[in-house]
C-alpha positions in Angstrom: -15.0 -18.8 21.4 -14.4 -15.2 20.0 -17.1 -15.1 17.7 -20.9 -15.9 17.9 -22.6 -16.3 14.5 -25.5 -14.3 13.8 -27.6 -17.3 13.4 -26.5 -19.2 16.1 -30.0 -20.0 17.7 -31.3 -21.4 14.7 -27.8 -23.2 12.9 -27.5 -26.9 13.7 -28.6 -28.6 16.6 -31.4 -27.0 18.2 -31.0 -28.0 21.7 -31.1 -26.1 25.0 -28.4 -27.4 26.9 -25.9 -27.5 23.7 -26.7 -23.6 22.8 -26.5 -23.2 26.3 -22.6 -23.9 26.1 -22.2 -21.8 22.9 -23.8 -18.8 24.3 -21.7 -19.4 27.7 -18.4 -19.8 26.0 -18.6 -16.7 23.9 -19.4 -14.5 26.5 -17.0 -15.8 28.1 -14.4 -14.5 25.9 -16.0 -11.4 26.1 -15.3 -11.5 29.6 -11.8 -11.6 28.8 -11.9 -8.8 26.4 -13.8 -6.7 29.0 -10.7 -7.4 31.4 -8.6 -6.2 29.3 -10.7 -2.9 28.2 -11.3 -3.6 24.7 -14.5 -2.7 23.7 -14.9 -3.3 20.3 -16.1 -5.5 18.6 -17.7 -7.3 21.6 -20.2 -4.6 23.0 -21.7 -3.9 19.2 -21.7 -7.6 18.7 -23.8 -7.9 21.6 -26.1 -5.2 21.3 -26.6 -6.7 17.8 -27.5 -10.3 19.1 -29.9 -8.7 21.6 -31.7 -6.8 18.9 -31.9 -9.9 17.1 -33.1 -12.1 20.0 -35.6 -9.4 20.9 -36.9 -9.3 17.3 -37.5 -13.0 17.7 -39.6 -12.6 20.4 -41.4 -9.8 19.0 -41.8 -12.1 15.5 -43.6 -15.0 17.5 -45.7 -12.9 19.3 -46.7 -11.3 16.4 -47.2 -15.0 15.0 -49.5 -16.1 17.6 -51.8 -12.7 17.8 -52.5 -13.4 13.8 -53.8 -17.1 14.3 -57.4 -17.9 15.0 -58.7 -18.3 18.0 -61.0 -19.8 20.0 -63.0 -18.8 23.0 -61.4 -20.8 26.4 -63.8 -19.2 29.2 -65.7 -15.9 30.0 -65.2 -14.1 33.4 -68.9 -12.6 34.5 -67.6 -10.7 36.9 -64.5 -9.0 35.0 -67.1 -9.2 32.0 -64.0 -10.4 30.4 -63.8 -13.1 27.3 -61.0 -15.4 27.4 -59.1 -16.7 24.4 -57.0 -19.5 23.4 -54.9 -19.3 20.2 -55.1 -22.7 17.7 -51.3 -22.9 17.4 -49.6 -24.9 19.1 -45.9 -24.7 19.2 -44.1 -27.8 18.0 -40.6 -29.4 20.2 -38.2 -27.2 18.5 -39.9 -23.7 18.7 -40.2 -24.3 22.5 -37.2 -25.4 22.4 -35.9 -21.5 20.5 -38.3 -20.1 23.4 -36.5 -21.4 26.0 -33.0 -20.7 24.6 -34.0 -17.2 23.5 -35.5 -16.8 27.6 -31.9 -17.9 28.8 -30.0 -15.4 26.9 -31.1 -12.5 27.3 -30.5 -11.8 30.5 -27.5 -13.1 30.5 -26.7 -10.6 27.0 -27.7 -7.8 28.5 -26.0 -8.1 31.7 -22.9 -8.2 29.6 -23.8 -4.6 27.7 -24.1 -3.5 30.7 -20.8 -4.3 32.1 -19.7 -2.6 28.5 -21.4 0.1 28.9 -19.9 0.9 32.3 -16.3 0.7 30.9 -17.3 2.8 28.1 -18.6 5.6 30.5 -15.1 4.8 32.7 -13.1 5.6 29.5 -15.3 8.4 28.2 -15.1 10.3 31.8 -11.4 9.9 31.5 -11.4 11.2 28.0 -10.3 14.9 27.5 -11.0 16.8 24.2 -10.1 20.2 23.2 -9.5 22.1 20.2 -6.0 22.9 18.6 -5.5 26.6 17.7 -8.7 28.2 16.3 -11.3 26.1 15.1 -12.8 27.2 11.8 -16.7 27.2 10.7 -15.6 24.3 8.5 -15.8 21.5 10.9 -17.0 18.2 8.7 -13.6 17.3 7.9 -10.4 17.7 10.0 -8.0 15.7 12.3 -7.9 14.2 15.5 -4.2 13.4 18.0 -4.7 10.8 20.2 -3.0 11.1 23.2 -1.9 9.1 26.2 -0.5 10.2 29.8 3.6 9.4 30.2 3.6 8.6 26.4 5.1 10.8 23.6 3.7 9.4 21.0 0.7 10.8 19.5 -2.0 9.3 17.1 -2.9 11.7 14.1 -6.4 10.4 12.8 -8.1 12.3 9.8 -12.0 12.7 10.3 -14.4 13.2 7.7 -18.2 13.8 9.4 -21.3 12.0 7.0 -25.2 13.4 7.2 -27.5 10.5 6.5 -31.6 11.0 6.0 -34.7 9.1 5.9 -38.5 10.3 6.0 -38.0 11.4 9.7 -34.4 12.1 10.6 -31.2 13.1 9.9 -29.1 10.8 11.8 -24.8 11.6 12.2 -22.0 9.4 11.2 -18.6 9.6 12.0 -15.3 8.0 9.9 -11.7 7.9 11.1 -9.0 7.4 8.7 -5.1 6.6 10.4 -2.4 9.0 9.1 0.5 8.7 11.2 1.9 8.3 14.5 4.2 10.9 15.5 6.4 11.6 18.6 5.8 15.2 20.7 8.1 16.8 21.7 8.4 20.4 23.6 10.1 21.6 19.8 7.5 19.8 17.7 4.2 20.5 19.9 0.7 19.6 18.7 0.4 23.6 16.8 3.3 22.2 14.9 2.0 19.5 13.8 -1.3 20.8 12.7 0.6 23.4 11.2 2.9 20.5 9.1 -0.6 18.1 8.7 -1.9 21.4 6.4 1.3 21.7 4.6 1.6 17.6 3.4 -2.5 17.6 3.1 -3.6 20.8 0.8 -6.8 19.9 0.5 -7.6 21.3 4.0 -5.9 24.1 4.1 -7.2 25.4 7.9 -8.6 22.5 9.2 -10.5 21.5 12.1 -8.2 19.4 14.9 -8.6 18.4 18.3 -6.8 16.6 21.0 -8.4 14.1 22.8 -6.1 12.5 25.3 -6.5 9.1 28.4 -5.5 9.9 31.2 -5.5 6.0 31.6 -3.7 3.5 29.4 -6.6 1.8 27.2 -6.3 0.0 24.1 -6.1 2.1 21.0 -7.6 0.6 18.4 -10.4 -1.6 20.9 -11.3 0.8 22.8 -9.7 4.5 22.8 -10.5 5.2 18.9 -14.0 4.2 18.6 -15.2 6.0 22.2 -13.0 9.1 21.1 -15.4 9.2 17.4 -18.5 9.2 19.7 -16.7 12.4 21.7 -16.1 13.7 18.6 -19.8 13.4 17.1 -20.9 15.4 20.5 -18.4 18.2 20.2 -18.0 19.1 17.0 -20.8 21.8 15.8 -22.1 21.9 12.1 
């Protein structure tokens, strides 16, 4: 199982030991995915299911502090009152409670497997800037790179600004132009210099290299850690 549905607590049978095998057979595919160093999708798919499971929780808690009460016992010597809600939970919402209780743990021992290949990848990651980097840096281009490869990925980045009442929060798109092959004639200065002559609109833009020293899945792993890299480094 590759995918796990954003409702899969809740959609069809609600029973332990058959979500149980759903939850264990998707992450079990992520498993493989992890083996083979693709990050992406699975890691943001499991953050996601984790923020939903822990909203769950958060929900029914919520649930059971708004119902009445009534008063189960009074300690005289904490000088405590004790409470005991009126709701009781039927089969099937003890039933969510003990699913939700079982995969948790097991969720978020799988991000953090993720997020110790992401770090491995990211420390393996070098970025620097080709020729002189303008003022201008919202928009530019990024070459992927690879040890004992020639071939280089050109990626055009365009850098978003998003604000609510609080923050200003940073978003990052990629956009695939071409894959070209290096050569000690046709360097990475030429071909920023030839990316500005085909795309006028940027006439001096703002390009880096960011190039693996280790051989990691482009499109999985290597171009959504090398947008993260890029958020960090480029100045606006």
């Amino acid at each position: 199982m590759s995918t796990l549905s954003e409702n899969w607590i809740s959609e069809g049978w609600i029973d332990f030991e058959y979500k149980k095998y759903i939850l264990l057979g998707y992450l079990k595919s992520v498993n493989v995915q992890f083996k083979e160093v693709k990050l992406y999708p699975p890691l943001a798919d499991l953050i996601r299911h984790y923020e939903r499971l822990q909203r769950f929780n958060e929900t029914k808690k919520q649930l059971k502090l708004s119902f009445p009460k009534d008063v189960s016992g009074i300690d005289f010597e904490k000088l405590q009152v004790t409470y005991e809600s009126r709701m009781e939970e039927d089969e099937m919402m003890k039933e969510l409670a003990d699913i939700v209780a079982f995969a948790l743990p097991k969720i978020k021992t799988h991000i953090e497997e993720g997020k110790d290949i992401y770090d491995f990848i990211e420390s393996n990651l070098e970025i620097e800037p080709i020729g002189i980097t303008p003022i201008y840096q919202r928009e530019g281009y990024a070459i992927l790179s690879y040890d004992h490869s020639k071939d280089v990925y050109v990626y055009r980045y365009s850098l978003n600004l998003f604000q609510n009442s609080a923050d200003i929060f940073r978003g990052i798109a990629l956009r695939f132009v071409q894959k070209i092959r290096q050569s000690l004639v046709y360097s990475l200065q030429k071909i920023k210099m030839d990316l500005v002559k085909n795309f006028t609109d940027l006439p001096n833009p703002s390009a880096w290299r960011i190039h693996s020293s280790q051989a990691i899945p482009l499109d999985e792993s290597f171009v959504p850690i090398s947008k993260r890299l890029l958020l960090k480094t480029i100045e606006i």
